[in-house]
DSSP file (Angstrom, degrees, kcal/mol; ACC not computed):
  #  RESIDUE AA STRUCTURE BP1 BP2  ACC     N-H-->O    O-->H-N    N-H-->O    O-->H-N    TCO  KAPPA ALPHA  PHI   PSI    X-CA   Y-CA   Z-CA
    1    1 A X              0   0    0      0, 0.0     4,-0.5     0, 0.0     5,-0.2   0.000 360.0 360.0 360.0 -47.1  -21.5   -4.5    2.6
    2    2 A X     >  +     0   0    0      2,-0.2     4,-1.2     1,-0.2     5,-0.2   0.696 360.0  59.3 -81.1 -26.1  -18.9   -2.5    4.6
    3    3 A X  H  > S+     0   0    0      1,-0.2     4,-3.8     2,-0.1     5,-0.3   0.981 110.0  44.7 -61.7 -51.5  -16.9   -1.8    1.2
    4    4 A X  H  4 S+     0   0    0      2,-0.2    -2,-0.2     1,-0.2    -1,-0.2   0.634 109.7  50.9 -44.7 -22.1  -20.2   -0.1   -0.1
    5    5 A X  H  4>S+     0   0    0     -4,-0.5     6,-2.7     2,-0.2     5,-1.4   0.645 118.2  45.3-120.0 -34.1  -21.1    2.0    3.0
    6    6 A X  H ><5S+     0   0    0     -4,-1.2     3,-1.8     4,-0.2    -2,-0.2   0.959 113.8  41.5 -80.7 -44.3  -17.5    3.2    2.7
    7    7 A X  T 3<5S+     0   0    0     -4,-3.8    -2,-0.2     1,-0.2    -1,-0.2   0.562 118.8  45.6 -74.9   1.5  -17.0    3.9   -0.8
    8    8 A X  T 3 5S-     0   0    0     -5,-0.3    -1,-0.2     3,-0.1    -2,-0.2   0.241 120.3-106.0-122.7   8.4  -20.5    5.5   -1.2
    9    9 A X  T < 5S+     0   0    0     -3,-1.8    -3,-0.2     2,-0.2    -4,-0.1   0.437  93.4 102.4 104.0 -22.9  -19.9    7.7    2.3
   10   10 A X  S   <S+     0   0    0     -5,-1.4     2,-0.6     1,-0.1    -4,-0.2   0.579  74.5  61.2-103.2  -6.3  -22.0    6.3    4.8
   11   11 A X        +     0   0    0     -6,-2.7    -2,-0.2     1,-0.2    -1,-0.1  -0.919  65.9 175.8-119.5 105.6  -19.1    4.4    6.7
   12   12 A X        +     0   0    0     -2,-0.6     2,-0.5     1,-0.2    -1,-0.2   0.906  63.3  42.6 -76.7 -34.0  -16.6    7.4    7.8
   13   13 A X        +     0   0    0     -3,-0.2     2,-0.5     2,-0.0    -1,-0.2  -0.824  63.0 176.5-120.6 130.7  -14.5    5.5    9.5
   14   14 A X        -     0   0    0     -2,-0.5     2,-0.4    -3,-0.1    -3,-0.0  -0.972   6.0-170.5-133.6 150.7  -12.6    1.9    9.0
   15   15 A X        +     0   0    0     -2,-0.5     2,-0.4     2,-0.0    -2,-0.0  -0.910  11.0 175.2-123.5 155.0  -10.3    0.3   10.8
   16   16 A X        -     0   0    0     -2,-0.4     2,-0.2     5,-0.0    -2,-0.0  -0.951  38.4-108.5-159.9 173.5   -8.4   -2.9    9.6
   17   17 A X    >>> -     0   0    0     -2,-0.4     3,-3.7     0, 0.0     4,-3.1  -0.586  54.8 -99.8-132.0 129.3   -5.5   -5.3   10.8
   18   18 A X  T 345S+     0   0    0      1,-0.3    38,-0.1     2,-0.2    20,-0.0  -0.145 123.7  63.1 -66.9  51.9   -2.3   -4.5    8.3
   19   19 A X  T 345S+     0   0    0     -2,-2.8    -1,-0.3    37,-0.0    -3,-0.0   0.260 107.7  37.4-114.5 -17.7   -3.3   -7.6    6.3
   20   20 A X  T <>5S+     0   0    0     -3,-3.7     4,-0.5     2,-0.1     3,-0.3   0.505 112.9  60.9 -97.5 -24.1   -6.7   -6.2    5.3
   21   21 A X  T  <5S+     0   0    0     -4,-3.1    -3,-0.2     1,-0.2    -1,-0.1   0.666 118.6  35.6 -74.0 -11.4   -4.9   -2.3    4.9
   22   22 A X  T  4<S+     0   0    0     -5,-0.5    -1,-0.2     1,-0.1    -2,-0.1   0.578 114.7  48.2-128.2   1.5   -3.0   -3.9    2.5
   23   23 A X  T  4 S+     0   0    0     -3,-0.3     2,-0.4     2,-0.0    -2,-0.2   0.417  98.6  86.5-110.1  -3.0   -5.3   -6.8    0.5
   24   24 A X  S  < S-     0   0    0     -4,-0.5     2,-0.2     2,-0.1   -21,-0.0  -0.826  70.6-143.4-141.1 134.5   -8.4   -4.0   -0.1
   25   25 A X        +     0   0    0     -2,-0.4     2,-0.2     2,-0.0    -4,-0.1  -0.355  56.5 132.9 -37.6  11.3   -8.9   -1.4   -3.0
   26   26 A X        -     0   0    0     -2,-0.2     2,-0.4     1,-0.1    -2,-0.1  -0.815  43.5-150.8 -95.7 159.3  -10.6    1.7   -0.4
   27   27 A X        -     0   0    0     -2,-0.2     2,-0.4    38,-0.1    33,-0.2  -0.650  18.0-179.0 -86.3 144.6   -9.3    4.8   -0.8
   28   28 A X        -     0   0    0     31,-1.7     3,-0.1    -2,-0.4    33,-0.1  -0.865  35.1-142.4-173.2 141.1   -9.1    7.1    1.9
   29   29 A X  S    S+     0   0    0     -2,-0.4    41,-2.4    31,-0.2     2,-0.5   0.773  92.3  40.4 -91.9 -11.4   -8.1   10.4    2.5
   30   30 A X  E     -a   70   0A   0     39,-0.2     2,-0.8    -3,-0.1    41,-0.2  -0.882  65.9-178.3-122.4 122.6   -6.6    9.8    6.1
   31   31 A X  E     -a   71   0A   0     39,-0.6    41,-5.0    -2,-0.5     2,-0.8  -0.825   6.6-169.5-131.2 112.8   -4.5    6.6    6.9
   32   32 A X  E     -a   72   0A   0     -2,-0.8     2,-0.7    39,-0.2    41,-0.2  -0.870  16.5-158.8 -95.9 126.3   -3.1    5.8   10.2
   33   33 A X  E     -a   73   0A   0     39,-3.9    41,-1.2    -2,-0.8     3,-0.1  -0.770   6.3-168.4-128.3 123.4   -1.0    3.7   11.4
   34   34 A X  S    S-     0   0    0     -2,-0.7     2,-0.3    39,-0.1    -1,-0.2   0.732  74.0  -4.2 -77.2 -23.7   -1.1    2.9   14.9
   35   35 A X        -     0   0    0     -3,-0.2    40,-0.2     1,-0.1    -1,-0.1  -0.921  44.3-142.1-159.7 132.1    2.5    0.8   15.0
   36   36 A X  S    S+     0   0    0     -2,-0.3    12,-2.7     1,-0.1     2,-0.6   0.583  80.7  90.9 -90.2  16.8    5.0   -0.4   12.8
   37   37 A X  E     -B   47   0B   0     10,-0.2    10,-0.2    -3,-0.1     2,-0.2  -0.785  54.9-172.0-114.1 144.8    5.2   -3.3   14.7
   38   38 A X  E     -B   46   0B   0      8,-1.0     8,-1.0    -2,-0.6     2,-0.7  -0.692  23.7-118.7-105.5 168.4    3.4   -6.5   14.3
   39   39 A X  E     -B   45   0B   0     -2,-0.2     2,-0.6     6,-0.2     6,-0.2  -0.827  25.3-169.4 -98.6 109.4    3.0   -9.6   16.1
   40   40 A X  E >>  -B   44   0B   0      4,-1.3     3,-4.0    -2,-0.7     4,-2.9  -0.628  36.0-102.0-101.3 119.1    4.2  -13.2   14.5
   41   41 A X  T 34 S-     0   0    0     -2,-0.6    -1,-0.1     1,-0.2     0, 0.0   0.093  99.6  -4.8  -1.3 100.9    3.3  -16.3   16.0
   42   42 A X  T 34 S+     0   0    0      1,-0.2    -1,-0.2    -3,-0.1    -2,-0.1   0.457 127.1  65.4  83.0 -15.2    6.3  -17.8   17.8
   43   43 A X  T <4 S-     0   0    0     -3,-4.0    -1,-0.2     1,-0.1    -2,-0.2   0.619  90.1-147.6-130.7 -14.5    8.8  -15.2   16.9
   44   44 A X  E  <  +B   40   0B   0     -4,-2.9    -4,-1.3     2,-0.0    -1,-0.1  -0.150  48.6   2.3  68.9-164.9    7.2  -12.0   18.7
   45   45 A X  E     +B   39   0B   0     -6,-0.2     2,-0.3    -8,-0.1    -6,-0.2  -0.210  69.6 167.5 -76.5 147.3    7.1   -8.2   18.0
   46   46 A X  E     -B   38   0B   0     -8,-1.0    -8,-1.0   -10,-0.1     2,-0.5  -0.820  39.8 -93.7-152.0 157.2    8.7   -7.3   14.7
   47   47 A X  E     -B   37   0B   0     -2,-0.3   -10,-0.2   -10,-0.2   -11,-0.1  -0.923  42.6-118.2-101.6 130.4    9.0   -4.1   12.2
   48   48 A X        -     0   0    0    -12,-2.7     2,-0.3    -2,-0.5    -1,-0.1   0.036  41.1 -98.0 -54.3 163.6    6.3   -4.1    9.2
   49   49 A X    >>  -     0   0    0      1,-0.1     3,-2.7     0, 0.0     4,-1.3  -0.695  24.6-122.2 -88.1 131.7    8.1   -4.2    5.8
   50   50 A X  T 34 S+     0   0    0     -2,-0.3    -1,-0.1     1,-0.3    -2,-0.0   0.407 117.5  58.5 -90.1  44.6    8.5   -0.9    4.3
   51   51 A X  T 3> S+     0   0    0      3,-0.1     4,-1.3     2,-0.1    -1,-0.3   0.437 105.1  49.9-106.8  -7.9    6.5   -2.4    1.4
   52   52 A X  H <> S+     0   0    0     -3,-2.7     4,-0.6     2,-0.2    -2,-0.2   0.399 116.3  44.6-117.3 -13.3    3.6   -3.3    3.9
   53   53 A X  H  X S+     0   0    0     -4,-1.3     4,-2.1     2,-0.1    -3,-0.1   0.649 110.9  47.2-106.4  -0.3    3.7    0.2    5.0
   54   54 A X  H  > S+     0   0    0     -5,-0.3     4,-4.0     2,-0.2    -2,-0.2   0.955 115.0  51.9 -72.2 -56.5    4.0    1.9    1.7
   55   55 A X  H  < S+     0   0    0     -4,-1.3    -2,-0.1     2,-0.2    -3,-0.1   0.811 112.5  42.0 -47.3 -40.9    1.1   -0.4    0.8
   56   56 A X  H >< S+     0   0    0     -4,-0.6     3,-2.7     2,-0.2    -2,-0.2   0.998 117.2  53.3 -93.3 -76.2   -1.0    0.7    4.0
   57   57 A X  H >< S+     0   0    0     -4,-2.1     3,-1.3     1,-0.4    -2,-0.2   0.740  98.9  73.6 -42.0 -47.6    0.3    4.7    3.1
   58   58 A X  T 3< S+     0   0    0     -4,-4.0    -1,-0.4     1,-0.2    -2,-0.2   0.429  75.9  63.0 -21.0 -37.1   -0.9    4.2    0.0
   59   59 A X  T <  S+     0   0    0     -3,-2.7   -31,-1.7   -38,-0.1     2,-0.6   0.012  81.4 102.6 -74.2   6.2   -4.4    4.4    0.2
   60   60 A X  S <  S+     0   0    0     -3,-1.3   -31,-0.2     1,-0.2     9,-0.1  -0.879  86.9   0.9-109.1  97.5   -4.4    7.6    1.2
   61   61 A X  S    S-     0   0    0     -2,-0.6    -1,-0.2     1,-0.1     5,-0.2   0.837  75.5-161.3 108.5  20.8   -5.2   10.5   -1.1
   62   62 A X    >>  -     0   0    0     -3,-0.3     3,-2.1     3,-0.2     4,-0.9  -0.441  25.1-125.0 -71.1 139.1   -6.1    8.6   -4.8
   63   63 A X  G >4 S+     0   0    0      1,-0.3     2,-3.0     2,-0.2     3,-1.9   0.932 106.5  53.4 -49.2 -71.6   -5.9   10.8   -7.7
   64   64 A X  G 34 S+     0   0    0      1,-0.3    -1,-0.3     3,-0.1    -2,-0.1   0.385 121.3  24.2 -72.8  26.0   -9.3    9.8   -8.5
   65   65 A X  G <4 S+     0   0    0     -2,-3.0    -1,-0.3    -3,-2.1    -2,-0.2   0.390 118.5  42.2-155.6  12.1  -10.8   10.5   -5.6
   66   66 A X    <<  -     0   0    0     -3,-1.9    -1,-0.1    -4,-0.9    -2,-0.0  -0.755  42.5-158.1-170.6 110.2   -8.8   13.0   -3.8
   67   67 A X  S    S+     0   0    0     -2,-0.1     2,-0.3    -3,-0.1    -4,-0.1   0.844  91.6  14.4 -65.8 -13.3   -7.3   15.8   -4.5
   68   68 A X        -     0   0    0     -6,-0.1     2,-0.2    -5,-0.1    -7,-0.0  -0.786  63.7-170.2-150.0 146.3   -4.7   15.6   -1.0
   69   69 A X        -     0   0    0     -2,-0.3     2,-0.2    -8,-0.1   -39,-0.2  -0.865   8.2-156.8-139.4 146.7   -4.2   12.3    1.4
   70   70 A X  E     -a   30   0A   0    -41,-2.4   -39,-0.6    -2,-0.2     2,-0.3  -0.698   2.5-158.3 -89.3 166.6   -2.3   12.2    4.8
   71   71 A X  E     -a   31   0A   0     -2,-0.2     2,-0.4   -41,-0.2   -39,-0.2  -0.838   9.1-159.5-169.7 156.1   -0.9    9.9    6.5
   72   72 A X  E     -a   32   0A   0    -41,-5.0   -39,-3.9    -2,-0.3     2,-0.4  -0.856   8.4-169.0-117.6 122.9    0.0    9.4    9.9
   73   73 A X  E     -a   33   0A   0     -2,-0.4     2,-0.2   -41,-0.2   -39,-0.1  -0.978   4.3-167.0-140.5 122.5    3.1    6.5   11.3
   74   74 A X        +     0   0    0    -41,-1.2     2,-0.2    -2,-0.4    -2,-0.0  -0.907  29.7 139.6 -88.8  78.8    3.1    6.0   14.6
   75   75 A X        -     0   0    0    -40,-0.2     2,-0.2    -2,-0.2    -2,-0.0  -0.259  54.0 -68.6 157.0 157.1    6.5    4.3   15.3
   76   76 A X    >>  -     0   0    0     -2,-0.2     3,-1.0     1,-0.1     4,-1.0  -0.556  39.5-116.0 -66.8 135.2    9.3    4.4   18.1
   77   77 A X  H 3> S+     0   0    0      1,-0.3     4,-0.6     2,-0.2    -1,-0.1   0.904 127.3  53.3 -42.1 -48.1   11.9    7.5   18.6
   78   78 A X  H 34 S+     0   0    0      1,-0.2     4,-0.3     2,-0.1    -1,-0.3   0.884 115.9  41.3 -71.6 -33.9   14.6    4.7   17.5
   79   79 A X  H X> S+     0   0    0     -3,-1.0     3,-1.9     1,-0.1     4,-0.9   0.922  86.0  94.5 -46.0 -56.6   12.2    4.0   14.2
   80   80 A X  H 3X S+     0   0    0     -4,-1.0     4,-3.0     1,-0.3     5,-0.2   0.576  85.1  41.7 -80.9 -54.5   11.4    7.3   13.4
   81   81 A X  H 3X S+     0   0    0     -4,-0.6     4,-0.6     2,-0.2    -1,-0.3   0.806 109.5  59.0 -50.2 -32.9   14.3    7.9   10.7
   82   82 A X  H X> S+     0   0    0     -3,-1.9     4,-3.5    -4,-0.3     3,-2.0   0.978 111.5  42.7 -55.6 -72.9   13.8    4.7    9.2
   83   83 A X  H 3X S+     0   0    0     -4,-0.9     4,-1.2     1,-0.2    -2,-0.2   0.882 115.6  46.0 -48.7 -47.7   10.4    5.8    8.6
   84   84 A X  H 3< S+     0   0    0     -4,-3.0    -1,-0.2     1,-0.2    -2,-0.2   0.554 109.6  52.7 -52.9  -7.7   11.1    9.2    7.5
   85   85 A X  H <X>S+     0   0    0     -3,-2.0     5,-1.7    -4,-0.6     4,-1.1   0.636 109.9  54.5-103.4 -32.3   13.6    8.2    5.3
   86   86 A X  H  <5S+     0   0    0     -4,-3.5    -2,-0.2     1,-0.2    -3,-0.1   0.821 108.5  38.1 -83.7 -15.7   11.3    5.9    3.8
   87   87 A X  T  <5S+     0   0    0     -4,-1.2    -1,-0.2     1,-0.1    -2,-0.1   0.050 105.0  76.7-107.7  20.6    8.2    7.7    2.8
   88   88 A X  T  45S-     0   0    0     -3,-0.2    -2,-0.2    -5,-0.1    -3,-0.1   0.599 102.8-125.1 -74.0 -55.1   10.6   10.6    1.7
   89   89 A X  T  <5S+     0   0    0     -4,-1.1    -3,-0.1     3,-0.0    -4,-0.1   0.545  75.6 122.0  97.8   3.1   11.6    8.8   -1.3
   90   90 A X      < +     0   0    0     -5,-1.7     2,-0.3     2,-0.1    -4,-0.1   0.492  38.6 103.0-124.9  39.1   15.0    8.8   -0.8
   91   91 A X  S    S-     0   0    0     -6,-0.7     2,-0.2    -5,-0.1     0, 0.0  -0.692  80.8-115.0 -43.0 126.6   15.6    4.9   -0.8
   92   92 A X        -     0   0    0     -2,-0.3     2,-0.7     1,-0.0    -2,-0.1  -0.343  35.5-150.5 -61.2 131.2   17.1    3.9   -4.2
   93   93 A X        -     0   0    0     -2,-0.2     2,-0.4    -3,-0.0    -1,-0.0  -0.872  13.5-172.6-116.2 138.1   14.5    1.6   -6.1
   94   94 A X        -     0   0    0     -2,-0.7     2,-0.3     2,-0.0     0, 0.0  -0.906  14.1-142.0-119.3 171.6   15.3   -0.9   -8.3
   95   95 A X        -     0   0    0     -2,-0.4     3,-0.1     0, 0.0    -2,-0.0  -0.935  12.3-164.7-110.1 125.4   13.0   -2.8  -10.4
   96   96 A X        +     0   0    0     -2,-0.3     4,-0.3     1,-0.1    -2,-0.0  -0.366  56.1 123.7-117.6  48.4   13.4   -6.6  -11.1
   97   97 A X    >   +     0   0    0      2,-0.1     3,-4.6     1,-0.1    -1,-0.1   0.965  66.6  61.9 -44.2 -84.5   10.7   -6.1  -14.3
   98   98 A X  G >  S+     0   0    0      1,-0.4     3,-1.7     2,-0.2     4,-0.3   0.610  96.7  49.8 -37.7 -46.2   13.0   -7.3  -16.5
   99   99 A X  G 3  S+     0   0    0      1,-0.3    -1,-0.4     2,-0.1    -2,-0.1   0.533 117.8  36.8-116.9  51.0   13.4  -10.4  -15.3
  100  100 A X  G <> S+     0   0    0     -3,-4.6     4,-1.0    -4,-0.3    -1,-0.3  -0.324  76.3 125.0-104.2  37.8    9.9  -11.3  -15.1
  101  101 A X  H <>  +     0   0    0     -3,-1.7     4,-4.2     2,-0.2     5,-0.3   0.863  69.0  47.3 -83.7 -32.3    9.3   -9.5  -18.1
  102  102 A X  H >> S+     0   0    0     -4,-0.3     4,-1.2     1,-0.3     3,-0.9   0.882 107.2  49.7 -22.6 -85.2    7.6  -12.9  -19.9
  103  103 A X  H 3> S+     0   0    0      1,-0.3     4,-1.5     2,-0.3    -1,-0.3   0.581 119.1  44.4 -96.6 -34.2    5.3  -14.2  -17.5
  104  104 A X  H 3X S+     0   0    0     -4,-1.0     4,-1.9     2,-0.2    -1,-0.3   0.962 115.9  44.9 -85.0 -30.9    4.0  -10.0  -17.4
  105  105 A X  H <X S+     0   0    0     -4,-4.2     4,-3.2    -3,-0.9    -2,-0.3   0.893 114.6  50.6 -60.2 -36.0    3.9   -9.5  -21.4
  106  106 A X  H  < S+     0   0    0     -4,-1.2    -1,-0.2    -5,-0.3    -2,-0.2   0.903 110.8  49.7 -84.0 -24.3    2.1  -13.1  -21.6
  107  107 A X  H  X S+     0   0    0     -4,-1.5     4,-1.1     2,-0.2    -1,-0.2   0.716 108.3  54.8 -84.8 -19.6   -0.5  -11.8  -18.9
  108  108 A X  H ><>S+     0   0    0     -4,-1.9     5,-2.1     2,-0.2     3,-0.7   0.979 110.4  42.4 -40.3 -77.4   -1.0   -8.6  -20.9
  109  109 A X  T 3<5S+     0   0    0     -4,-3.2    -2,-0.2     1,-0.2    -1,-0.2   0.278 109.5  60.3 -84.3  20.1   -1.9  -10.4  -23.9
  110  110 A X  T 345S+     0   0    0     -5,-0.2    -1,-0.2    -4,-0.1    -2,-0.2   0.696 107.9  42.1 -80.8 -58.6   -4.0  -12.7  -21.9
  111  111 A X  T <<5S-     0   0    0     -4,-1.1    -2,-0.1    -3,-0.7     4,-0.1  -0.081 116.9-119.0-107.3  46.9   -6.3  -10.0  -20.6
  112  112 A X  T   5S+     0   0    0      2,-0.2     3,-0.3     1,-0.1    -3,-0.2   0.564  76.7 132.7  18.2  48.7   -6.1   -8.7  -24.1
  113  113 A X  S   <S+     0   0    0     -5,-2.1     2,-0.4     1,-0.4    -4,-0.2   0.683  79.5  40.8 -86.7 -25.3   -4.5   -5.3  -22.9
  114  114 A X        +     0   0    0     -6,-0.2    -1,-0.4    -9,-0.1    -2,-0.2  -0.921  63.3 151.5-122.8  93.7   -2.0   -6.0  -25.7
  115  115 A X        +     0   0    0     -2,-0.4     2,-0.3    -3,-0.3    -1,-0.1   0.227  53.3  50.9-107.7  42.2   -3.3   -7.2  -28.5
  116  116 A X        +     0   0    0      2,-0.1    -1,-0.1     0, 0.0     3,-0.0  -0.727  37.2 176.7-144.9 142.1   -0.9   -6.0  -31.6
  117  117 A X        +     0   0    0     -2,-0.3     2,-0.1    -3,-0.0    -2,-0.0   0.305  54.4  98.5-110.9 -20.1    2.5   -6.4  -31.9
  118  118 A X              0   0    0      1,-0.1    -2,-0.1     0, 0.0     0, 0.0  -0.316 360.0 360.0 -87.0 140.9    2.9   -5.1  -35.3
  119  119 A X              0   0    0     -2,-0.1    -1,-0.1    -3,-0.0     0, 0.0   0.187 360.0 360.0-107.3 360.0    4.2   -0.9  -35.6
């Protein structure tokens, strides 16, 4: 229900807990995020992963549904370069495709996205 009311307009505003910003399909054109720290069980306050804030930052601004997104990190003076540095782009990325390259080609031609091999 709350997916519908948002994707069809009627729900302007959502909030969610950075396991639901990051498990969920919504598009949106303005993404906050109130802290990059979370709280674990036993182990106490911590810095989000910057794959769990990339995920969250993400959602902001989809081509097919926006021409523009913001997004807004809210973070500590002693964070704040970490974060800029990370939704900058200018972290090196590598890709370990290769060596799961099987197990993605066999799920391809599973959900028949590939089906010819032949050229």
């Amino acid at each position: 229900l709350v997916e519908s009311l948002f994707l069809a307009g009627e729900l302007m505003v959502l909030c969610a807990t950075s396991s639901l910003a990051q498990g969920v399909n919504f598009p949106a054109h303005l993404v906050v995020i109130k802290s990059t720290y979370v709280y674990k069980q036993g182990v106490g306050y911590e810095q989000l992963s910057e794959q769990s804030v990339m995920q969250m930052v993400g959602r902001a601004g989809r081509p097919q549904f926006d021409d523009r997104g913001v997004a807004l990190i809210l973070t500590s003076n002693d964070m704040k370069h970490r974060w800029e540095t990370c939704v900058n782009g200018s972290d090196p990325i590598e890709s370990f495709m290769m060596e799961h390259l099987i197990e993605h080609l066999n799920s391809e031609i599973v959900l028949h996205t590939i089906t010819d091999v032949s050229m």
